[in-house]
N, C-alpha and C positions, 0 to 999 in steps of 0.2 A: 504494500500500500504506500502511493508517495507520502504519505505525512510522514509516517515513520524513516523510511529510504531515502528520500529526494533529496537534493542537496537544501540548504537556508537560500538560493534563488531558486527556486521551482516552489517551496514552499512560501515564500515571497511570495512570489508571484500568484498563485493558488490563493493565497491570502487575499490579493488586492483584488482580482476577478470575481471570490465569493462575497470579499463584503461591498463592490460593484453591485454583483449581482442582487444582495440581498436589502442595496438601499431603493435599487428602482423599484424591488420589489412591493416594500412597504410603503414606499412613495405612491405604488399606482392604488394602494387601498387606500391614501389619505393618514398612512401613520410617518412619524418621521425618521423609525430606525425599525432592523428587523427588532433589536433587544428591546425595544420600548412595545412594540407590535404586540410580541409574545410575550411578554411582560404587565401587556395590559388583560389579557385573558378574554380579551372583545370577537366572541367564538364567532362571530360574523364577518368580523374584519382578518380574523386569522382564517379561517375558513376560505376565504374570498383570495389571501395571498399564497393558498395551499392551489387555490386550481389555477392561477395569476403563471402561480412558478410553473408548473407540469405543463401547460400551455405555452408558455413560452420555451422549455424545452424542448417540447415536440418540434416547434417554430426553426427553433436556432438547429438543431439538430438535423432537420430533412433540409435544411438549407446545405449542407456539405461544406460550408464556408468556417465557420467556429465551431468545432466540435470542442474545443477546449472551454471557451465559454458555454456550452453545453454544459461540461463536468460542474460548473459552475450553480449552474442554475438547477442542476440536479439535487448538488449538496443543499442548495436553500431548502428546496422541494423538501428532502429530510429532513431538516432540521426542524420543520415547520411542521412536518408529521410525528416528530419525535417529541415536542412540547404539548401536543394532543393529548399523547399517549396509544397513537396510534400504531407503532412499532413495536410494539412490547410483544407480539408473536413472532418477530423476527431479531433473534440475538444480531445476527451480521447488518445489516440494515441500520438498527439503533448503536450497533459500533460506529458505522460509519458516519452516522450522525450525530453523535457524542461529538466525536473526531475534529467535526467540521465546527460543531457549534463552538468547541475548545479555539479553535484556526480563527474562524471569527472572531470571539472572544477578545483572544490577543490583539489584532488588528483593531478593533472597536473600541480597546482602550488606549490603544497608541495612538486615535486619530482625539480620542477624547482630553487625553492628555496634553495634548498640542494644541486646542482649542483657547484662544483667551477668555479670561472672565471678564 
């Protein structure tokens, strides 16, 4: 799995593409971050950025252009399932969305960190 393998740019990079991925996403429901999104527990607005993500990777995905921003918009898709509690019959699935949300995480707080008051 690259989280664990990839070099610090490739997870870089995977970093910056999922929390891309995961601010349009909250942006197109009207929240201002994924952490604030699923943080608010608004099962309408999460609901809404759960079929938002999965549509949008079908999109990027048969497009053959960004399949890497695919991977992207898949981990949201997870993660977004995984704060449900929708994964909980699939161990690998909710790894790999622990994983991402961890990868997010860190990035969310580096960009948070950087922000003036």
């Amino acid at each position: 799995m690259l989280f664990e393998v990839g070099s610090q740019d490739e997870k870089t990079q995977i970093a910056e593409q999922l929390f891309g991925a995961a601010s349009s996403t909250a942006h197109q429901v009207g929240a201002g971050d994924l952490h604030l999104l699923i943080k608010s527990s608004n099962i309408e607005k999460v609901s809404r950025a759960a079929v938002y993500s999965r549509q949008k990777f079908d999109e990027v995905f048969a497009s053959n252009e960004a399949r890497f921003g695919a991977g992207a918009l898949a981990l949201v898709h997870f993660i977004i399932l995984n704060s449900t509690g929708a994964l909980k019959d699939t161990p690998r699935a909710e790894l790999v969305a622990r994983k991402a949300a961890h990868l997010y995480s860190a990035t969310y707080a580096g960009k948070q960190s950087t922000k003036p008051y």
